[in-house]
C-alpha positions in Angstrom: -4.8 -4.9 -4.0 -6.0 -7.9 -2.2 -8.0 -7.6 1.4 -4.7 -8.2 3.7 -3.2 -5.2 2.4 -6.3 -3.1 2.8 -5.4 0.7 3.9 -8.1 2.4 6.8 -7.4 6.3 7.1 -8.8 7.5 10.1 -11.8 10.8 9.9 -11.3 13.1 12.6 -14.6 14.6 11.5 -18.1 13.3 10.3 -19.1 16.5 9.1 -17.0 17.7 6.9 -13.5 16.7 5.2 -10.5 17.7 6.7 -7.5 18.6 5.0 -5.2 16.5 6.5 -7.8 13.3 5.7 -7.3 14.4 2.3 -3.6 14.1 2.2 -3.1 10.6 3.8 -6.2 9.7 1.5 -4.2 10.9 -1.2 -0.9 9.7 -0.1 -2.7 6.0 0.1 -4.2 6.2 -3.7 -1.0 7.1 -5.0 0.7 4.5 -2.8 -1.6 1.5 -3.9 -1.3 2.5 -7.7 2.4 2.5 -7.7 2.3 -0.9 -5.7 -0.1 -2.1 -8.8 2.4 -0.4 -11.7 5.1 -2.7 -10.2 3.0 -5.5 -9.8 1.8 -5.3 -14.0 4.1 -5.9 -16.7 3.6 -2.5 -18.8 3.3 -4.6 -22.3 2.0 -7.6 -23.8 3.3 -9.3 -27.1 1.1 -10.6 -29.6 1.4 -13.1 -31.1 3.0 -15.4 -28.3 4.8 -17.6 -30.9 7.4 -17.1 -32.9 7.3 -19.1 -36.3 9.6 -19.0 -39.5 6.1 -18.5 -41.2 5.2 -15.7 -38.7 8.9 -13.7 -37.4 7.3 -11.0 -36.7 6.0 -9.9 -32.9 3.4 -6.8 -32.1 4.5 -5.2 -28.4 1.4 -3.3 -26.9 2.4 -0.8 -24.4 0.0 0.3 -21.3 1.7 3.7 -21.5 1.9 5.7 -25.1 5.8 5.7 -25.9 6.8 9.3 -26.4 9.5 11.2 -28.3 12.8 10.9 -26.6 11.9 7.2 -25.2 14.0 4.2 -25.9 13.2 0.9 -26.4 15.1 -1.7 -25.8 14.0 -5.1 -26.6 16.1 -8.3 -25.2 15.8 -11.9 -26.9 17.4 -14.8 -24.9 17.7 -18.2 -25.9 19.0 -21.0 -23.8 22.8 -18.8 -22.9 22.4 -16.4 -26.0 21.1 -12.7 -25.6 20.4 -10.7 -28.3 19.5 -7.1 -28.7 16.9 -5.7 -30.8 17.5 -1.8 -32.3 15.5 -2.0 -34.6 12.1 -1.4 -33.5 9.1 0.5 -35.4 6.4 2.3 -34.0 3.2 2.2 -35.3 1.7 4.5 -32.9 2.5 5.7 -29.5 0.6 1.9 -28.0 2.1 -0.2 -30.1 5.7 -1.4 -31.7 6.4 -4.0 -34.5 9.9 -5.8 -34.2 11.4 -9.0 -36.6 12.7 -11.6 -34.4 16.3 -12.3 -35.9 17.1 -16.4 -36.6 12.9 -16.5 -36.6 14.2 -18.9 -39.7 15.8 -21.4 -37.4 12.3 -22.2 -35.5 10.3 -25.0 -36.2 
């Protein structure tokens, strides 16, 4: 959140909290976190290079992946998308994949 988009929720009372304080206040946290959620990639890939030495790529997810989830991973080179099915979970943070054609790098 930067200071442009800062939120004020008026008090009606000094003395105590009101109800109705509570809610906007609550309304606004919940607000601003979903803004940052769709600000924030919700992974990062390590290594950032793919090598015919190293064709494999670690994905480290912000959220645990749970049972039921799918993950879909997309490659694109130049005009050329490719699909990734085969993905394994190491644990619910964390997915190893093997970059097809990592042979053709440099």
């Amino acid at each position: 959140m930067r200071f442009p988009e800062w939120y004020t929720v008026p008090l009606s009372s000094t003395s105590k909290l009101d109800g109705d304080f509570c809610k906007k206040f609550t309304q606004q946290v919940i607000k601003i976190y979903n803004v940052e959620l769709s600000n924030t990639p919700n992974f990062s890939i390590f290594p950032k290079k793919v090598t015919k030495e190293q064709p494999k790529v670690m994905l480290l997810f912000k959220k645990p992946i749970e049972v039921g989830d799918k993950v879909r991973l997309e490659l694109t080179r130049g005009r050329q998308t490719e699909t990734i099915a085969e993905i394994m979970t190491t644990n619910p943070y964390t997915a190893m994949i093997r970059v097809p054609g990592a042979s053709r790098f440099k």
